[in-house]
Wavefront OBJ file of the C-alpha trace (Angstrom):
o trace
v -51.269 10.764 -59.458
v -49.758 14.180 -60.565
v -52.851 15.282 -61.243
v -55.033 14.211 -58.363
v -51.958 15.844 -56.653
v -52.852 18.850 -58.680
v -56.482 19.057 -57.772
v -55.866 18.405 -53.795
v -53.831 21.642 -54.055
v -56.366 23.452 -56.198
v -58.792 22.577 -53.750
v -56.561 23.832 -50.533
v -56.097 27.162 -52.216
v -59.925 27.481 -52.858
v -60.642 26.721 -49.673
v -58.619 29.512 -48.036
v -59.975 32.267 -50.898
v -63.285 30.778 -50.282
v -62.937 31.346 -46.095
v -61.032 34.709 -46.629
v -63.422 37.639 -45.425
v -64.209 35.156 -42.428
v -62.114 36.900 -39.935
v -62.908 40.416 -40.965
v -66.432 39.792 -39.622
v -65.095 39.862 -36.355
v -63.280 43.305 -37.209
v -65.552 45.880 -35.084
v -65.176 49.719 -34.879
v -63.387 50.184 -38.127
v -64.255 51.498 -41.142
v -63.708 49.018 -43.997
v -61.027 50.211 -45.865
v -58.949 49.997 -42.507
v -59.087 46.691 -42.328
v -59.007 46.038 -45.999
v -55.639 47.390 -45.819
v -54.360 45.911 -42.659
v -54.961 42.661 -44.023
v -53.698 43.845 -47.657
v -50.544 44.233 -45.861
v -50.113 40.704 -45.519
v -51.542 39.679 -48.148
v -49.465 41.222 -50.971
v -46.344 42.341 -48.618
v -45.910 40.260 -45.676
v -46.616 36.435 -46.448
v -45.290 37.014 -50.277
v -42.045 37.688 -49.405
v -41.782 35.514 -46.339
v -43.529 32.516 -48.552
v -40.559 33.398 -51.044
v -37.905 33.565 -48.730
v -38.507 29.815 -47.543
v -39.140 28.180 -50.930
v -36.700 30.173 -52.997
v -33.708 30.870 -52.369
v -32.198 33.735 -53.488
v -35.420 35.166 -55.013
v -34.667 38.742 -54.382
v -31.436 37.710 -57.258
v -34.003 35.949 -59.540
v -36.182 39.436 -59.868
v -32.844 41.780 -60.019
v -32.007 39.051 -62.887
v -35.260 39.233 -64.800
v -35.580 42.074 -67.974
v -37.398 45.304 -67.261
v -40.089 43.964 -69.525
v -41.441 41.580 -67.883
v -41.008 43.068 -64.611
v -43.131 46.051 -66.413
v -46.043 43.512 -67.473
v -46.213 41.481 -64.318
v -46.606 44.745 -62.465
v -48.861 46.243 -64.900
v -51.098 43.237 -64.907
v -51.149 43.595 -60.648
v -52.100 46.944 -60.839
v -55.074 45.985 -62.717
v -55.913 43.032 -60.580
v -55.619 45.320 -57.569
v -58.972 46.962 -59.061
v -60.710 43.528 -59.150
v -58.721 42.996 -55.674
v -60.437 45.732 -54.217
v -64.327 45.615 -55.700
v -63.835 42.217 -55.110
v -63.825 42.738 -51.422
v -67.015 45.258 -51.991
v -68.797 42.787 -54.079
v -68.639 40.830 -50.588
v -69.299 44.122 -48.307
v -72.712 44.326 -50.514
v -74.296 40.878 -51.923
v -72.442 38.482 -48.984
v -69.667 35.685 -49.173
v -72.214 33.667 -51.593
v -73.878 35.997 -53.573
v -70.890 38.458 -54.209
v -68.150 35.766 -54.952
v -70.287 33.891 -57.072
v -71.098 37.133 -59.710
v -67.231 37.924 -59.795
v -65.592 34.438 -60.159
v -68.111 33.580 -63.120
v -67.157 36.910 -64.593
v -63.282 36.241 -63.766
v -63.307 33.141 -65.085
v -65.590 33.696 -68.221
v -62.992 37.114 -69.248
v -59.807 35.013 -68.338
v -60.792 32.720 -70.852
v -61.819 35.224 -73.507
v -59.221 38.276 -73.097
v -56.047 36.380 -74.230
v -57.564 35.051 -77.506
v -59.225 38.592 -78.409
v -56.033 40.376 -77.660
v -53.742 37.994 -79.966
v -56.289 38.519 -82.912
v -55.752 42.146 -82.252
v -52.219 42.347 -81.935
v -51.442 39.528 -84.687
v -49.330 37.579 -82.123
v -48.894 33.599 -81.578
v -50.943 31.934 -79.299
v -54.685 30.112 -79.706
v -56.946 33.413 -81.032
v -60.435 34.263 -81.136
v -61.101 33.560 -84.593
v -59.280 30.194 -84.127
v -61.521 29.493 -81.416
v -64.815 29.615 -83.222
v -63.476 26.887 -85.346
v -61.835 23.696 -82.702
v -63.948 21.625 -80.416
v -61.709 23.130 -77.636
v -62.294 26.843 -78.617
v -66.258 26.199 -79.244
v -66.506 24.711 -75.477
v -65.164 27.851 -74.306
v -67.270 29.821 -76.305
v -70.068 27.925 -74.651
v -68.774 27.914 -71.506
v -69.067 31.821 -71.394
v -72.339 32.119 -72.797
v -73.354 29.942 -70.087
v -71.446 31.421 -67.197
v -73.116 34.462 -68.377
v -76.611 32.524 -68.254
v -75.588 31.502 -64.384
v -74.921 35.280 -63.636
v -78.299 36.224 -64.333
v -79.755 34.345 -62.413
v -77.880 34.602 -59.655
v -78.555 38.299 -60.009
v -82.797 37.725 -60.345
v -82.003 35.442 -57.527
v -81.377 39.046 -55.433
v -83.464 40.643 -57.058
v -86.179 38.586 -55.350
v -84.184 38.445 -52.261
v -84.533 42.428 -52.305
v -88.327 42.275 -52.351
v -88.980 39.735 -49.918
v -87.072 41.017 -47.011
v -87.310 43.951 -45.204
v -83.763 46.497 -45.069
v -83.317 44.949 -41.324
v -83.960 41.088 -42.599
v -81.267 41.840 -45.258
v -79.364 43.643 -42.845
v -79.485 40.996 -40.401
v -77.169 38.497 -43.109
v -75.323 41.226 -44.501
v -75.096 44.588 -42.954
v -74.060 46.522 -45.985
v -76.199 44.580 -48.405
v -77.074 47.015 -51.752
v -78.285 44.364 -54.601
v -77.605 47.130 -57.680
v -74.366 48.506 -56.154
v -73.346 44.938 -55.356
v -73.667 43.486 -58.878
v -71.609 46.749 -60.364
v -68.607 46.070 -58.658
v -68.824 42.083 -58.919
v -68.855 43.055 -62.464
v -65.890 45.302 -62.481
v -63.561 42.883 -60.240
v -64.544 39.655 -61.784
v -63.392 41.372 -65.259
v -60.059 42.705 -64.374
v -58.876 39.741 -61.301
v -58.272 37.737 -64.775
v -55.062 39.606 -64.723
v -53.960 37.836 -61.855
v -53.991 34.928 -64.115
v -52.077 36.961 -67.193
v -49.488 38.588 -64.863
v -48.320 34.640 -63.998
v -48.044 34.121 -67.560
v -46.015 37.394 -68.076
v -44.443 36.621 -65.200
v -43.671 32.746 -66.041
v -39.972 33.748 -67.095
v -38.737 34.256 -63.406
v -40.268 31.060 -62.548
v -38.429 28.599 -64.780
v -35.497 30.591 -63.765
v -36.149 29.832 -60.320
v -36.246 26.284 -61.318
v -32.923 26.503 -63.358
v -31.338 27.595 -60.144
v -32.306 24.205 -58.663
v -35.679 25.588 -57.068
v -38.202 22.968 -56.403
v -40.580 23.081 -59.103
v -43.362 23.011 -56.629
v -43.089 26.615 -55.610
v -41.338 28.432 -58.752
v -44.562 30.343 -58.808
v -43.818 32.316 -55.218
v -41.278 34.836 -56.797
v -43.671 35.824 -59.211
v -46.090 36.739 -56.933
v -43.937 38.872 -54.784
v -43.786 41.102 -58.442
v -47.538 40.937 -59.146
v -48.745 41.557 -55.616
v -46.289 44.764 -55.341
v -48.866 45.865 -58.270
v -51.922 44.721 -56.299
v -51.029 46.393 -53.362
v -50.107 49.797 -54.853
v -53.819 50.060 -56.328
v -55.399 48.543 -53.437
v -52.517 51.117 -51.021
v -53.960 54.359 -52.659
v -57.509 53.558 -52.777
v -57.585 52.830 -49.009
v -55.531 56.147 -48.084
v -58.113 58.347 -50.481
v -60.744 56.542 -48.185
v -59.579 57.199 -44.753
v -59.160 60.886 -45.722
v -62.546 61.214 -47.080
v -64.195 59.240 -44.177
v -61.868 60.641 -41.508
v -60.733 57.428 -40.593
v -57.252 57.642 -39.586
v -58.005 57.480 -36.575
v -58.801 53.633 -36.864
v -55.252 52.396 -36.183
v -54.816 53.601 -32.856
v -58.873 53.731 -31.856
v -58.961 53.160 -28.149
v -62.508 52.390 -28.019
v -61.799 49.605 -30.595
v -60.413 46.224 -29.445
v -57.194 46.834 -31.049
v -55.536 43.594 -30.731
v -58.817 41.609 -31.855
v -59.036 44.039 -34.683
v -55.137 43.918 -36.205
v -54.683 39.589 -35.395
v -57.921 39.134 -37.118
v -57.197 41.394 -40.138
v -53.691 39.992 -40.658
v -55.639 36.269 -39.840
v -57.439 37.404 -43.097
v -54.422 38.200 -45.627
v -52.821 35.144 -44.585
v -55.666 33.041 -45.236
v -56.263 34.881 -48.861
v -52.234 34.385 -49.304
v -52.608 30.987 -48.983
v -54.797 30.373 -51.848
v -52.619 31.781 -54.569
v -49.371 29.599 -52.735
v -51.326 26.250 -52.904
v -52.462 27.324 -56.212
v -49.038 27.448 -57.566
v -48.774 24.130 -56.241
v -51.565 23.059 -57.823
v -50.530 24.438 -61.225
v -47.303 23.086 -61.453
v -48.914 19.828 -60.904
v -51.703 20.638 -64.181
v -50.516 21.295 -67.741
v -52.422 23.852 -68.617
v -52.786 26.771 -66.664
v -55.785 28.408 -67.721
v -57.987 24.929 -66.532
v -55.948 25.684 -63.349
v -57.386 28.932 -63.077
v -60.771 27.651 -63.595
v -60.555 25.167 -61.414
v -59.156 27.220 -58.901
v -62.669 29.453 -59.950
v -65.002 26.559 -59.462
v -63.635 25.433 -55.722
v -63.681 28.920 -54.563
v -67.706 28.833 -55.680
v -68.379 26.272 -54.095
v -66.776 26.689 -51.096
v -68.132 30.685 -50.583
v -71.197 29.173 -51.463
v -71.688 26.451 -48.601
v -70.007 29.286 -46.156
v -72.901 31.776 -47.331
v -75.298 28.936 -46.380
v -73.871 28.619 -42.961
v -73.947 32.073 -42.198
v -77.469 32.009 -43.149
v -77.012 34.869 -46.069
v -80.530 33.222 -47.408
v -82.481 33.416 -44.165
v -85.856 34.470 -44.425
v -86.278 34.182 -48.419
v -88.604 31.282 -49.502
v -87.805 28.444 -50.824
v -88.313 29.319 -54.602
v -85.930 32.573 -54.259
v -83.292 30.099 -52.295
v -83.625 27.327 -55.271
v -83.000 30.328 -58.237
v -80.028 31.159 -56.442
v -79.117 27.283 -55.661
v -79.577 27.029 -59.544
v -77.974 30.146 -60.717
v -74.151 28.756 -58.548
v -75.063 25.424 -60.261
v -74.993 26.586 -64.130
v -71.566 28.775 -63.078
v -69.786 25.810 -61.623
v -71.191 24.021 -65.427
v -69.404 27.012 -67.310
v -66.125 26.619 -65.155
v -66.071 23.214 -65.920
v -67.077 23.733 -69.809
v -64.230 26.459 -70.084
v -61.736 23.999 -68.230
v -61.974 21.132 -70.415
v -62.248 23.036 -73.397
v -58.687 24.705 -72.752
v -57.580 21.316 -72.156
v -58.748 20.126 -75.344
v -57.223 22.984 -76.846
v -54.081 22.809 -74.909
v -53.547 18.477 -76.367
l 1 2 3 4 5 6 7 8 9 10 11 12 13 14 15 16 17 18 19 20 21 22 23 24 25 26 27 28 29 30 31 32 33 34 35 36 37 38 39 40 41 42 43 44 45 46 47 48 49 50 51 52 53 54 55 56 57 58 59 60 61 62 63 64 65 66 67 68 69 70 71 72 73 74 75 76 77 78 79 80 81 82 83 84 85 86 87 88 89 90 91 92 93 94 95 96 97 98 99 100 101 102 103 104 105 106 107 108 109 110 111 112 113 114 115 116 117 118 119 120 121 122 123 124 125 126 127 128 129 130 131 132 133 134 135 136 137 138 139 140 141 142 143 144 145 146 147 148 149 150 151 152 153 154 155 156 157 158 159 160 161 162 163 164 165 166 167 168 169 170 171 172 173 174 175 176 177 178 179 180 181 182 183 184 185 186 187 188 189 190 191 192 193 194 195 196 197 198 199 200 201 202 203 204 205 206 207 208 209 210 211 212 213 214 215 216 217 218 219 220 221 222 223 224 225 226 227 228 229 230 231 232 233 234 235 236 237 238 239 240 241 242 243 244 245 246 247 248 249 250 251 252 253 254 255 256 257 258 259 260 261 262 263 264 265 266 267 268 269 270 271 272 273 274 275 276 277 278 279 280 281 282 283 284 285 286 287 288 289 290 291 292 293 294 295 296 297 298 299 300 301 302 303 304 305 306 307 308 309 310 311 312 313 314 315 316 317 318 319 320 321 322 323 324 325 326 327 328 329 330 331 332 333 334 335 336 337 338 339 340 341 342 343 344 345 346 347 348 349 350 351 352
């Protein structure tokens, strides 16, 4: 039952990363990085803290109560998910909600599986490594997980490739207004590599959650104080980036544009950070429900896939392609979801 429990939550918190960007569509008259970082702010600021506030009492003592150290690393690891954060948003601005999430989750889940292991080979510290990978059943189901993830990503990218020569710049246009297949799969590349540190900056940050739960916090939500710490470093990254941008595009003027619908513009960007909020507070759920949290992150992967994927189809993101380009593409998401589910049960196995 726990773990049904588990995989309900999992499948809440996919659901709202999955449905995310769906409000920013209706955004008109800014440029994107204004309403990027309208919704940022409640995203990593806003909903954090009030989310925290409700579930655990006294959080704001729990982080004054935590070492420096792993305050430092939980930052540290946000900053770096901020980058993924952010191209992770592009990766949607140019391939679409089913193209661009599917290229950075099966890179975000295929690195959050690898990373750890490589870096305790490196640094000679405890914990499952590399090397000790290549040798269990778990560790070789990983392995072929990623391989396979990898397989999934190319062809999901030859699926746009074809897309690209079929359809004319308006056709493509007409789905996704920014659409740029090369530019697209760069940054998909870059943020599904580093939004694995989402997943290590809960683990550096797992200290503050079983003290949370020492102080009588419901177990359910000892996650939510660790987030308010990682998304600080999320939104510094994301903060900066979006400032350098509306000084280079002169777009300052944004927040206050009269000939924008400015209430339509700020309700449906803050609509937006909830939503993408809410997957990463069910998630928590979710985990503290599993055993092993890196086949919660990858199953937190594989429901956001599927569920970007079935909103690109509505959308119609594939209009206009034939049906061979549609069923490479249909194929391509199919052997991702595989790996997410290979690299799940093989950190189970591992994790027994």
């Amino acid at each position: 039952m726990e773990i049904a429990l588990g995989v309900f939550y999992h499948f809440i918190g996919g659901f709202a990363s999955g449905s995310f960007y769906l409000p920013f569509k209706r955004v008109r008259d800014w440029s994107w990085e204004s309403y990027w970082i309208v919704g940022g702010l409640f995203s990593w600021l806003i909903v954090p803290w009030v989310a925290a506030m409700l579930t655990v009492p006294g959080y704001t003592g729990i982080i004054a109560a935590t070492p420096i150290g792993t305050l430092f690393w939980t930052y540290v690891m946000g900053l770096l998910w901020g980058v993924g954060g952010l191209t992770f948003g592009l990766s949607m601005r140019y391939l679409g909600l089913s193209l661009g999430m599917s290229v950075a989750l099966g890179f975000c889940s295929a690195f959050g599986a690898l990373i750890p292991p490589i870096y305790r080979d490196l640094a000679s510290v405890s914990g499952e490594t590399f090397t000790a990978m290549r040798h269990t059943r778990g560790g070789q189901l990983v392995l072929l997980g990623v391989l396979v993830c990898l397989a999934g990503i190319s062809i999901c990218g030859r699926a746009g490739m074809l897309k690209e020569r079929e359809l004319s710049g308006d056709e493509k246009k007409a789905s996704i207004r920014e659409f740029n297949l090369g530019l697209g799969l760069l940054v998909a590349t870059v943020s599904g590599t580093l939004s694995a540190c989402f997943n290590f900056g809960i683990e550096a940050g797992h200290p503050m959650a079983l003290m949370a739960v020492e102080r009588g916090v419901n177990p359910l939500f000892q996650n939510n104080v660790i987030f308010v710490v990682l998304l600080w470093g999320g939104f510094t990254t994301n903060f900066l980036w979006c400032m350098v941008l509306n000084f280079r595009n002169r777009s300052f003027g944004d927040y206050a544009n009269r000939r924008a619908s400015l209430v339509n513009n700020y309700l449906f960007s803050a609509l937006a950070g909830t939503i993408w909020f809410l997957q990463f507070f069910f998630y928590g759920m979710g985990a503290s429900k599993l055993s092993n949290g890196a086949s919660s992150w990858i199953l937190h992967m594989a429901f956001i896939i599927v569920i970007a994927n079935l909103w690109g189809i509505t959308l119609n993101e594939w209009r206009g392609v034939n049906r061979r380009t549609f069923a490479v593409v249909c194929v391509g998401i199919g052997v991702i979801l595989v790996s997410v589910f290979l690299v799940g049960y093989g950190n189970s196995l591992t994790a027994r």
